[in-house]
C-alpha positions as CSV (number, residue, x, y, z in Angstrom):
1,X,0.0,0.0,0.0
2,X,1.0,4.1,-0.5
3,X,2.7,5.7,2.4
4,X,2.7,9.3,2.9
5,X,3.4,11.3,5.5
6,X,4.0,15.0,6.3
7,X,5.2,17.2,9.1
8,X,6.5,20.9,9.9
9,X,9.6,21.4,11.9
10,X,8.0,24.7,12.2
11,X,10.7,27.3,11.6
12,X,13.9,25.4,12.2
13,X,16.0,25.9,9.0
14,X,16.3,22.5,6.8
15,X,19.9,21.8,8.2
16,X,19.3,22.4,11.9
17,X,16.6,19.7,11.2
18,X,19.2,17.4,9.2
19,X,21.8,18.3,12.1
20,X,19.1,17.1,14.9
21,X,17.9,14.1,13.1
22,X,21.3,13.1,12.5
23,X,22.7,13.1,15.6
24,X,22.7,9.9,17.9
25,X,22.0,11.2,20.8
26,X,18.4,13.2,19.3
27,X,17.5,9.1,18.0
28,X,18.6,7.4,21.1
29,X,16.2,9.7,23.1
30,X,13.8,9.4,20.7
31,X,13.5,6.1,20.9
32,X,13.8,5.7,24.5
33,X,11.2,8.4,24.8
34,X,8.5,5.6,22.7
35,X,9.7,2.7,25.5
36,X,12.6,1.1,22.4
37,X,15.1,-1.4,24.3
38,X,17.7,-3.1,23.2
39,X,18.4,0.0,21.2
40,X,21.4,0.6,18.7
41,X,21.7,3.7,17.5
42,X,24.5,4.4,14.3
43,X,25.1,7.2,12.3
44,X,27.8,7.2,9.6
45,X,29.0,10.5,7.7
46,X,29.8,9.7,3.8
47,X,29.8,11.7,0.9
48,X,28.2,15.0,2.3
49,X,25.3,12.8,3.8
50,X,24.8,10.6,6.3
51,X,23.3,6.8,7.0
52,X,21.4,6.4,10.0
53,X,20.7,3.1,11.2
54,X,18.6,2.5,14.1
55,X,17.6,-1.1,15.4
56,X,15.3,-1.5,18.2
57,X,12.8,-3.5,19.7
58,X,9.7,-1.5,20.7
59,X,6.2,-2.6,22.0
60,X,3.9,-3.7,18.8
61,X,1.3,-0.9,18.9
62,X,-0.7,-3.0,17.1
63,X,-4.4,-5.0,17.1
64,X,-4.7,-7.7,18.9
65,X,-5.1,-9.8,15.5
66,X,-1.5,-8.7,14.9
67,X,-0.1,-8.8,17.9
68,X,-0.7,-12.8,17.6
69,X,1.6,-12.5,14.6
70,X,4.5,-10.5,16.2
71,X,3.9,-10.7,20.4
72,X,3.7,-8.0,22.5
73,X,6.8,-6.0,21.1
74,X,8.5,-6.0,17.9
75,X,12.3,-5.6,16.7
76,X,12.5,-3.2,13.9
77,X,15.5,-2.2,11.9
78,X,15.2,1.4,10.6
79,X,17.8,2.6,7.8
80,X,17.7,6.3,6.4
81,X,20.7,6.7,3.6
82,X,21.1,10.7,3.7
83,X,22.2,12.4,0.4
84,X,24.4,15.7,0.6
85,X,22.2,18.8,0.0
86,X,21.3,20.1,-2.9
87,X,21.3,23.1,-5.0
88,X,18.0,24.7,-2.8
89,X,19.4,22.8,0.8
90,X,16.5,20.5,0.0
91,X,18.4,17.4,1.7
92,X,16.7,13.4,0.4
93,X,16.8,9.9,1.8
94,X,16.2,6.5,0.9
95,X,14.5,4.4,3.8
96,X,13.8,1.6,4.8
97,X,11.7,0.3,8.1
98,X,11.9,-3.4,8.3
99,X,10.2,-5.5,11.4
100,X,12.8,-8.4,12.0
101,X,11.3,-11.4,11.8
102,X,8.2,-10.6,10.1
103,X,7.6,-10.5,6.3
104,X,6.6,-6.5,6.7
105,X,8.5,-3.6,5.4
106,X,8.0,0.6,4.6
107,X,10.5,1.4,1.6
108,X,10.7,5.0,0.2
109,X,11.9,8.2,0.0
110,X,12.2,11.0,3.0
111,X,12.7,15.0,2.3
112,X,13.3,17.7,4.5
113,X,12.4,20.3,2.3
114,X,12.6,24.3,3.1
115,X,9.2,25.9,3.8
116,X,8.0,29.0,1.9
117,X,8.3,31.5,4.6
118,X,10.8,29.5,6.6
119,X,11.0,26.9,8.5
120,X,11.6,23.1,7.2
121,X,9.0,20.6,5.9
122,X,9.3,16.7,6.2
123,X,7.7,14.3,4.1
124,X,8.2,10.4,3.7
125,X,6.6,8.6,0.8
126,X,6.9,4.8,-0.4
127,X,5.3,2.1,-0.1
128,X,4.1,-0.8,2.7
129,X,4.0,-4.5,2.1
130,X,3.3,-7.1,4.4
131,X,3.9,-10.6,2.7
132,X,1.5,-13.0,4.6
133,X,-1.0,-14.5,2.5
134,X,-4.6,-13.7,2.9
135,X,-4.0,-11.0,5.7
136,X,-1.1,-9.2,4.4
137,X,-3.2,-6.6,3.0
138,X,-5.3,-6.0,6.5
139,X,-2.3,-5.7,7.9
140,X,-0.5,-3.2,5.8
141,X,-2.7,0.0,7.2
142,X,-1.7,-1.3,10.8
143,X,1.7,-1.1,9.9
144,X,1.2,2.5,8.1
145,X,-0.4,3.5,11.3
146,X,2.2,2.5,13.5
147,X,5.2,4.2,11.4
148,X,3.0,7.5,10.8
149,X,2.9,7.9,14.7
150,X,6.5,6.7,15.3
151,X,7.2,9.7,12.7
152,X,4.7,12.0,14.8
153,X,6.1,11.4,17.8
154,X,10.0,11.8,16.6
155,X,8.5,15.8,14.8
156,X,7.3,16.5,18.0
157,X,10.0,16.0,19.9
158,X,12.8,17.3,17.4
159,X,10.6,20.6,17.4
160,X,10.6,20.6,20.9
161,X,14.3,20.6,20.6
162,X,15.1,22.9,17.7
């Protein structure tokens, strides 16, 4: 299924956002802040740009129809390959959110983006599969739903931040 998401960083400039989201100890707190244990946290400069690879396990926010699939939490591998800005500062990603374990997966593209007026917007598009025949498809807008509020939650707190 089609993932979109969208968020402000209200009006931090695009690279005091890519500064803060880059930074391990902004996505170790974040993800302590959500209740992630077993939490590595690595973030690798290359090229102008950055990969950020995050694996944690986290409880499954999930129906209880699901939650018979994964348990009560889930381990989730999170990989966001930074590009070096552009032209405009406009800085890109490719991502990738996998759940160990499980045949589910959000691939696609992140952009922080400068906001007319100021201020930086962030945007993640791609696309959720969940492989399990029969359910996979129920089980895709759970999955959405979870990563659209892990996204939520990581705005909110970077803009309380910035």
């Amino acid at each position: 299924m089609k993932f979109n998401d969208s968020h402000s960083y209200g009006d931090a400039d695009v690279e005091a956002v890519y500064s803060l989201i880059t930074s391990e100890d902004f996505r170790v707190e974040a993800a302590e802040d959500v209740g992630a244990t077993d939490l590595d946290v690595n973030v690798q400069e290359s090229g102008g740009g950055h990969t950020v690879t995050i694996v944690r396990t986290q409880p499954a926010d999930m129906p209880d129809f699901v939650k018979k699939l994964t348990g009560d939490t889930v381990k989730v591998k999170q990989t966001e390959k930074w590009g070096p800005a552009e032209s405009d500062g406009t800085r890109k990603a490719d991502v990738k959110v996998s759940i160990i374990g499980q045949p589910a997966e959000m691939v696609g593209k992140a952009v922080l983006t400068s906001a007319g007026g100021g201020g930086t917007k962030f945007t993640v598009d791609g696309d959720v599969k969940v492989s399990i025949p029969f359910i996979g498809k129920k089980v895709e807008p759970e999955v959405a739903k979870a990563i659209k509020a892990s996204l939520k939650h990581e705005v909110e707190l970077g803009t309380s931040r910035l």
